[in-house]
DOLO-569346 format. One record per residue: residue in one letter; z, y, x of N, C-alpha, C, O, CB in turn. Coordinates in steps of 0.001 Angstrom, whole numbers, plus 500000, padded with zeros to 6 digits. Atoms other than C-alpha are relative to their C-alpha. Glycine has a CB too. Layout:
AZYXZYXZYXZYXZYX;...
***
This chain:
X501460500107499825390284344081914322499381501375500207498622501784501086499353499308498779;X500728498275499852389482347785913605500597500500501350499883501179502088500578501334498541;X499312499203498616391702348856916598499187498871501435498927499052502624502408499833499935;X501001500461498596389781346466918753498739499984500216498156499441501155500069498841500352;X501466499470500157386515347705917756499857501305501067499106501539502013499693500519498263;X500156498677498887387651351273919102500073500549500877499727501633501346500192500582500053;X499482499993498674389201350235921765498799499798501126498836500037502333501104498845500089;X500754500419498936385704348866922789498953501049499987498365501392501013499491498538499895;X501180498295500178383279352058921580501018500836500750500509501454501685499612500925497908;X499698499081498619385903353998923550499651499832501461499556500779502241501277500074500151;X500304500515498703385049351929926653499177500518500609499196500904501778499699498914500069;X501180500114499943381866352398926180499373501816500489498463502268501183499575499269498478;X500143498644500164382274356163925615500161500483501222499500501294501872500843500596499078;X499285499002499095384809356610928139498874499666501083498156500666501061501820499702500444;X501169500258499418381960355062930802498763501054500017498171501217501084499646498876499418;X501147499256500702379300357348929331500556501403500838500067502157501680499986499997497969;X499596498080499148381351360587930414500284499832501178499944500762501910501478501045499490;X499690499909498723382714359213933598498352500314500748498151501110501665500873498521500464;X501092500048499116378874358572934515498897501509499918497979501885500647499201498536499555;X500704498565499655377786362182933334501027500812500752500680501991500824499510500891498598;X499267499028499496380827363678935236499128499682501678498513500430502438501932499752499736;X500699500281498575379561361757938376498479500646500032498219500808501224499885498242500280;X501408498997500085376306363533938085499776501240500212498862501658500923499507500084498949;X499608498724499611377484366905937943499987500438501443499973501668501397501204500156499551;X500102499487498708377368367558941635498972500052500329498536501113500774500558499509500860;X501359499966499873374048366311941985499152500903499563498437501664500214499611499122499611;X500749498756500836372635368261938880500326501712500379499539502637500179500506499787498336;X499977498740499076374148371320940684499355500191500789498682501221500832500838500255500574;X500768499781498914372698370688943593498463500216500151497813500282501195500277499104500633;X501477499694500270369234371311942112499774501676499872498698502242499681499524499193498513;X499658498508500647370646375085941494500384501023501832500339502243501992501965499783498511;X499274500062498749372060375080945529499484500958500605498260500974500731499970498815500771;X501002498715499265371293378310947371499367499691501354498456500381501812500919501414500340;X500373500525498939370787376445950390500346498599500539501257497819500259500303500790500722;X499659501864499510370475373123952259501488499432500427501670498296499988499088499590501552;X498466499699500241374636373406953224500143499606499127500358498419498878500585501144499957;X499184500512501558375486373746949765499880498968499266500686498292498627499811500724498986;X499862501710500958373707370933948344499998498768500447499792497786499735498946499659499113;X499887501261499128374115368407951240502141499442499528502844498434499448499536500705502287;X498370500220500468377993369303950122500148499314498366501152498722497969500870501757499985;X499905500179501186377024368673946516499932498439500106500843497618499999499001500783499175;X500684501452499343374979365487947511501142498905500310501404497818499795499151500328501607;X499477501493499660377228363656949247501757500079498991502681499288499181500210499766502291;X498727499818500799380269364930946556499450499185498733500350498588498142500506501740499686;X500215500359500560377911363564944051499633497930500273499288497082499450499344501069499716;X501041501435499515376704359983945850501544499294500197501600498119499835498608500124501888;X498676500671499835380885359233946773500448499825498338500561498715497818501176501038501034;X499755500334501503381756359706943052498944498995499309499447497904499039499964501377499171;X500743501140500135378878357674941954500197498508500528500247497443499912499002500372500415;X499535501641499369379629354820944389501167499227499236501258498076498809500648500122501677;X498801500960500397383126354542943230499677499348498518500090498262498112501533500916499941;X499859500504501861382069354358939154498944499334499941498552499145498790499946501225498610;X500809501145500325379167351820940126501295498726500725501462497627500196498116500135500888;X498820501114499504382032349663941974501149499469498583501631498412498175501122500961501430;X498877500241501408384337350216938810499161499007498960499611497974498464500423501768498994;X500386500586501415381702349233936130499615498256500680499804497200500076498320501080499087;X500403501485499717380453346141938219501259498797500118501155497625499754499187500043501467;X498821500400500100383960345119938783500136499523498313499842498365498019500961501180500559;X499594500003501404384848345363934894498896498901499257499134497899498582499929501673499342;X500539501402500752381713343566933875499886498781500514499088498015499976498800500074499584;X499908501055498721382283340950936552500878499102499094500731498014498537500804500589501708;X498802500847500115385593340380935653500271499336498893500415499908497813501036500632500203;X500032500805501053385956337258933698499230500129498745499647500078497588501066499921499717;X500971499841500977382622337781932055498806499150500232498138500001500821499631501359499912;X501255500404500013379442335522932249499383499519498938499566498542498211499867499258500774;X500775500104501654376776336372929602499572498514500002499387497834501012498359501159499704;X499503501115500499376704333336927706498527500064499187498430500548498060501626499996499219;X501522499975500803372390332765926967499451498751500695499893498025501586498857501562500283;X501256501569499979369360329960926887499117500972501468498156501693501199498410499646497698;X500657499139499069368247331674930511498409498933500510498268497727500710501322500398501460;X501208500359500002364756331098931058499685499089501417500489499026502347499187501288499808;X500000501118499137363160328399933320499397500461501459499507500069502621499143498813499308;X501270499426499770360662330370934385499736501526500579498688502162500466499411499894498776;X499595498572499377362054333758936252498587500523500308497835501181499589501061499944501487;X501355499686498739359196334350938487498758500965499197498395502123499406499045498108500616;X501243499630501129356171334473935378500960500998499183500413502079498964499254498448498870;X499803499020501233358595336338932844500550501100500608500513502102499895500953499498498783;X500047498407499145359575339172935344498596500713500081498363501885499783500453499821501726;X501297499494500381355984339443935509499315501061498653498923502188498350499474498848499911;X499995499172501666355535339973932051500776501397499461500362502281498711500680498963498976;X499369498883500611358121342339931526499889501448500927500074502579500477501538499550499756;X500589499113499255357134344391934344497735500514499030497209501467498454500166498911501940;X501096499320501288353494344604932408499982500326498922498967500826498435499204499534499650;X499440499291501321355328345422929205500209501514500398499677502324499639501536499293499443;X499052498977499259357209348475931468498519500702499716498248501541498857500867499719501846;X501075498848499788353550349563932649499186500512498736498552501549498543498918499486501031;X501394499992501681351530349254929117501100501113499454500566502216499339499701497881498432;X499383499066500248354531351292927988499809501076501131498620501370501004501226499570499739;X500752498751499394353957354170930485498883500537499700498827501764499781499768499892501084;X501503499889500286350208354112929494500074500777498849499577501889498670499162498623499774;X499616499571501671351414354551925804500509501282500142500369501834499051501226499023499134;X499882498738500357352586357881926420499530500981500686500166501987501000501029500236499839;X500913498790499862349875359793927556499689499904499111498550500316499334499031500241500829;X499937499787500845349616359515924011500543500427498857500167500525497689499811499664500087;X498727499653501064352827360621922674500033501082500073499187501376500917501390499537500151;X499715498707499602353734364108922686501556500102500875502676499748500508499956500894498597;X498983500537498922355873364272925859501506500371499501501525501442498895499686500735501574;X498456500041500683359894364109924766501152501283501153500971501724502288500737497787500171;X499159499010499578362630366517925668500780499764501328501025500698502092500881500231498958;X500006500813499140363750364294928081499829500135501369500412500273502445499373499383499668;X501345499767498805360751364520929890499831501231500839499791501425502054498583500006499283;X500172498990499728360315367602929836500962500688501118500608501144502206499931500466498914;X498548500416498840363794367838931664499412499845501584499356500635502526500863498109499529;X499973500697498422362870365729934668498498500926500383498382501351501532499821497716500095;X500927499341499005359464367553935141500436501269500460500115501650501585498679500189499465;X499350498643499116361170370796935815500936499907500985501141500901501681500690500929499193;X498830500602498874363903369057938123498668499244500759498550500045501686501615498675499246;X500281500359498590361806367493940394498737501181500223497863500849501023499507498158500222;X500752499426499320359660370536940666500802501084500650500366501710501617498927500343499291;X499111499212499416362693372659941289500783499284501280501165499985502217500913500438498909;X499739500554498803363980369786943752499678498494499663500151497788498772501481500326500531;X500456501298500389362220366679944034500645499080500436501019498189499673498855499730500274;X498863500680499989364379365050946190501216499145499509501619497998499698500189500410500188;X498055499934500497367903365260944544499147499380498740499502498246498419501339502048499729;X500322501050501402365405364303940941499964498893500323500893498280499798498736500092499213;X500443501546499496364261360983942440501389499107500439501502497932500091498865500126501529;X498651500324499569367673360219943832500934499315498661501580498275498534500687501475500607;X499108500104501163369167360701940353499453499060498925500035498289498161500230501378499397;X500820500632501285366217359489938203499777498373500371500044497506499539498301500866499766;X500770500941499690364772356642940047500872498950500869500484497806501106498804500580500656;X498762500771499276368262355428942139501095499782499005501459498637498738500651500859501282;X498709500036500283371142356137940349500215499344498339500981498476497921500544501549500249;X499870499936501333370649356226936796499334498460499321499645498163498167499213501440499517;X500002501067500707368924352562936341501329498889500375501609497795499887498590499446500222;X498693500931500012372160351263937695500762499823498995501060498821498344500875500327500815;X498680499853500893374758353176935690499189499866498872500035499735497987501022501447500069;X500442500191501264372384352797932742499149498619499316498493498501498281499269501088499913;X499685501342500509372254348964932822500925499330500250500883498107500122499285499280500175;X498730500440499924375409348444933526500807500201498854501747499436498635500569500526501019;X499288499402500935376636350298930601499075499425498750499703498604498082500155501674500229;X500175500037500987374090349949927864499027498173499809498580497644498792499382501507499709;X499956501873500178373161345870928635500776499590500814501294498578500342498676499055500295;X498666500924500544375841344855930356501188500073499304501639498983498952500514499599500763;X498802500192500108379104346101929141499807499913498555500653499205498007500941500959500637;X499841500575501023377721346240925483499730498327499858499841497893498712499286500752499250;X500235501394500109376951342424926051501365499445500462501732498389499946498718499486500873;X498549500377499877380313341904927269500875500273499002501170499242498397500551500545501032;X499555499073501226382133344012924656499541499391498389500454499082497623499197501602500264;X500290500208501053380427343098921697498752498865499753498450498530498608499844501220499577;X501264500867499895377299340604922619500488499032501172499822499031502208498484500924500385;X499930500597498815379415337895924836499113498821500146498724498305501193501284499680500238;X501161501364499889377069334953923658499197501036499229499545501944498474500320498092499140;X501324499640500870373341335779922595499259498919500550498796498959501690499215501590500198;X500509500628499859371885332493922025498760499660498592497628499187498492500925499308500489;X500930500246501481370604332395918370499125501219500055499006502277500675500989499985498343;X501472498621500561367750334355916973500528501118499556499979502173499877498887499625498537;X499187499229501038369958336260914878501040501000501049501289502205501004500976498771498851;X499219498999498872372236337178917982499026500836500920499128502043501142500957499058501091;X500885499191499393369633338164919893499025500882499333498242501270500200499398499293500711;X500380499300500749368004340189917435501028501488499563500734502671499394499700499047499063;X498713498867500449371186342296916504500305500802501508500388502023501636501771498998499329;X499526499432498755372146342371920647498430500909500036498763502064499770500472498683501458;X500803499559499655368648343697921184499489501499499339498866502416499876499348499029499984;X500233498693500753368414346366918434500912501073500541500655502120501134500257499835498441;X498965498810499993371719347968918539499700500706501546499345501879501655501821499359499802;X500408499637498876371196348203922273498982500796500246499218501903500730499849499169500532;X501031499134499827367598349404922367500281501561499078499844502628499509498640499121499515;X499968498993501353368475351896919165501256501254501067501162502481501039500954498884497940;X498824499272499335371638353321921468499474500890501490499585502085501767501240498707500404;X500576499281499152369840353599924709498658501293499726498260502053500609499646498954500758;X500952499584499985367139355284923298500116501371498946499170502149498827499129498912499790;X499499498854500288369014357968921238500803500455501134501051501659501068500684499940498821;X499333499028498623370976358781924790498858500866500527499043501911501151500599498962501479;X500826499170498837367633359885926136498893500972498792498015501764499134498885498614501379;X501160499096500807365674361468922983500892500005498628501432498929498371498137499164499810;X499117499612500985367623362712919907499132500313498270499553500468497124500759501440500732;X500717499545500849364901363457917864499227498665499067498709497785499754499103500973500785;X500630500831500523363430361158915013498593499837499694498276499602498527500502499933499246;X501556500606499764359756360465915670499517499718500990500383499221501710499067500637499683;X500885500542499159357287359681918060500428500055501573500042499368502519498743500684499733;X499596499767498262358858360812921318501299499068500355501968499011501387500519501868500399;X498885500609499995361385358534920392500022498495500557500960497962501150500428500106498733;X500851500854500330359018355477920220500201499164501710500655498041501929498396500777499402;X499729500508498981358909355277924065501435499252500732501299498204501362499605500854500490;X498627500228499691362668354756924996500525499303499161501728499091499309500732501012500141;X499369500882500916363112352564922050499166498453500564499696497342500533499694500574498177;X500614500769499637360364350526923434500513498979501449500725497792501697498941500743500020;X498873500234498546362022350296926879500857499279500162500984498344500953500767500875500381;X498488500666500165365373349519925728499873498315498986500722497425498943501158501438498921;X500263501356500265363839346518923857499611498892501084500274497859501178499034500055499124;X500070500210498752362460345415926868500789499133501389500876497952501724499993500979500089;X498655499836499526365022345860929213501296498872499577502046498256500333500334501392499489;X498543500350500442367687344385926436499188498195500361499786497256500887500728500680497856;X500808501261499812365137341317926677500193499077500848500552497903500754498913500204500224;X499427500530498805365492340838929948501175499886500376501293499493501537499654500453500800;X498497499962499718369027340947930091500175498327499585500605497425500305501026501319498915;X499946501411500302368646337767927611499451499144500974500143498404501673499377499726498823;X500662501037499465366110335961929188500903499641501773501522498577501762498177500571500030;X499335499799498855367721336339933021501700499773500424502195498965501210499661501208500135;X499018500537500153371176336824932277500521500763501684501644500627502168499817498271499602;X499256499470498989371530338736935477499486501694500487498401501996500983499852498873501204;X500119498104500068371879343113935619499227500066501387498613501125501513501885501168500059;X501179499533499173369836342964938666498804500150499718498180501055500272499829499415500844;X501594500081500358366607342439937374500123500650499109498960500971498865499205498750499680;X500517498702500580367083345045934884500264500945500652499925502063500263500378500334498833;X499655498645499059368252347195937450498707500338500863498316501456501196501392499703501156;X501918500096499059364585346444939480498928500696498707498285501741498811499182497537500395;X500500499901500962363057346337936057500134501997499710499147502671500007500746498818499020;X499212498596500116364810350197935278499190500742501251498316501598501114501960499877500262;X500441499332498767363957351184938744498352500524500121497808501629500137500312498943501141;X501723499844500527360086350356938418499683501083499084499037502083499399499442498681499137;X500557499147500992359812351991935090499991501645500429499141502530500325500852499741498677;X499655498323499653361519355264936395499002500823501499498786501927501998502033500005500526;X500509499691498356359763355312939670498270500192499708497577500387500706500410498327501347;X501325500533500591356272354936937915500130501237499205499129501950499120499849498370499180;X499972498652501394357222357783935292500017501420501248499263502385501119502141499964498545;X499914499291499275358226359789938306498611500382500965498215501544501055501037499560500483;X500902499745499112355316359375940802498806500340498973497770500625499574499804498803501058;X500876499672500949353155360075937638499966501766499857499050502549499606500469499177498644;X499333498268500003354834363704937698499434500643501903499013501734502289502608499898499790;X499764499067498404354697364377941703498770499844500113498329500961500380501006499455501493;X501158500306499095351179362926942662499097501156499074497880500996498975499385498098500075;X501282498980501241349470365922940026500543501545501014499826502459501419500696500109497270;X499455498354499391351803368955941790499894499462501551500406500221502374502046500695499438;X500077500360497996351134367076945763498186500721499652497755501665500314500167497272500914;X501384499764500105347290367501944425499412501000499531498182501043499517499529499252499468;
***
């Protein structure tokens, strides 16, 4: 039992580093002395990426279908969780902005491009593929009770939301909020696209919040 616990937090792990190694070319290419160098980074970073979104979709594919009470009603509760996404954005022009953050506003003012690429393309893939689906495969294969979906939804939100803020208070608040969200929709839907749209929105909304102040 214990050895098949670690076998599956290694999974999880090993995933985690493959998808910051695939990154590395990109995040260079924000450093690139010229358009050359980081068109070489670019497309060294976008081929490695391809292959480890092919791998993880494969893996959670294979002989896996989350096992939930999927809602009747797609259409209205995408809605909803898309106005959860935005009311959360709103909420933190009240937070004190997170480390995070702070991050991506200096990357897309050093290259806005290659940020948007990474922030707003890449990263709601590999980061619902990994932290709602493969922990829902792995360790959450049915979430039908209250009780399952309560546990799938914490650990999940609590995990994604120490990957992106480390710190225990308020800046934390947002990305915990998210990953509840997010893990939500995973239940209700039952299919990683719509948190991958869902993901996309949020990031793309956090982003054009950053560029449309330095265009003006």
């Amino acid at each position: 039992m214990q050895k098949g616990l670690l076998s599956k937090i290694g999974t999880i792990l090993g995933y985690l580093i493959l998808y910051q190694v695939a990154m590395v070319p990109l995040l260079l290419g924000q450093i690139a002395p010229n358009v050359f160098i980081y068109a070489i980074f670019a497309i060294l970073g976008l081929v490695a990426s391809y292959y480890l979104v092919r791998r993880l979709w494969h893996f959670l594919n294979d002989n896996f279908v989350f096992d939930i009470n999927p809602t009747r009603h797609p259409v209205i509760e995408l809605i909803l969780f898309v106005i959860a996404l935005v009311a959360i954005s709103y909420l933190t022009d009240y937070i004190p902005e997170s480390n995070n953050q702070k991050l991506i506003t200096e990357a897309l003012k050093a290259n806005t491009f290659n940020t948007v690429l990474t922030t707003v393309i890449l990263s709601p893939i590999f980061e619902e593929l990994i932290f709602r689906g493969l922990f829902a495969k792995l360790f959450f294969p049915t979430v039908k009770s209250a009780k399952s979906i309560l546990c799938y939804v914490t650990i999940t939100s609590v995990v994604f939301a120490l990957m992106h803020e480390q710190s225990f208070n308020l800046e934390l608040v947002p990305y915990l909020l998210m990953g509840i969200v997010l893990s939500l929709a995973y239940v209700r839907f039952g299919d990683i696209r719509y948190n991958m749209f869902l993901h996309f929105l949020n990031n793309f909304i956090a982003v054009i919040s950053v560029v449309l102040p330095l265009i003006y």
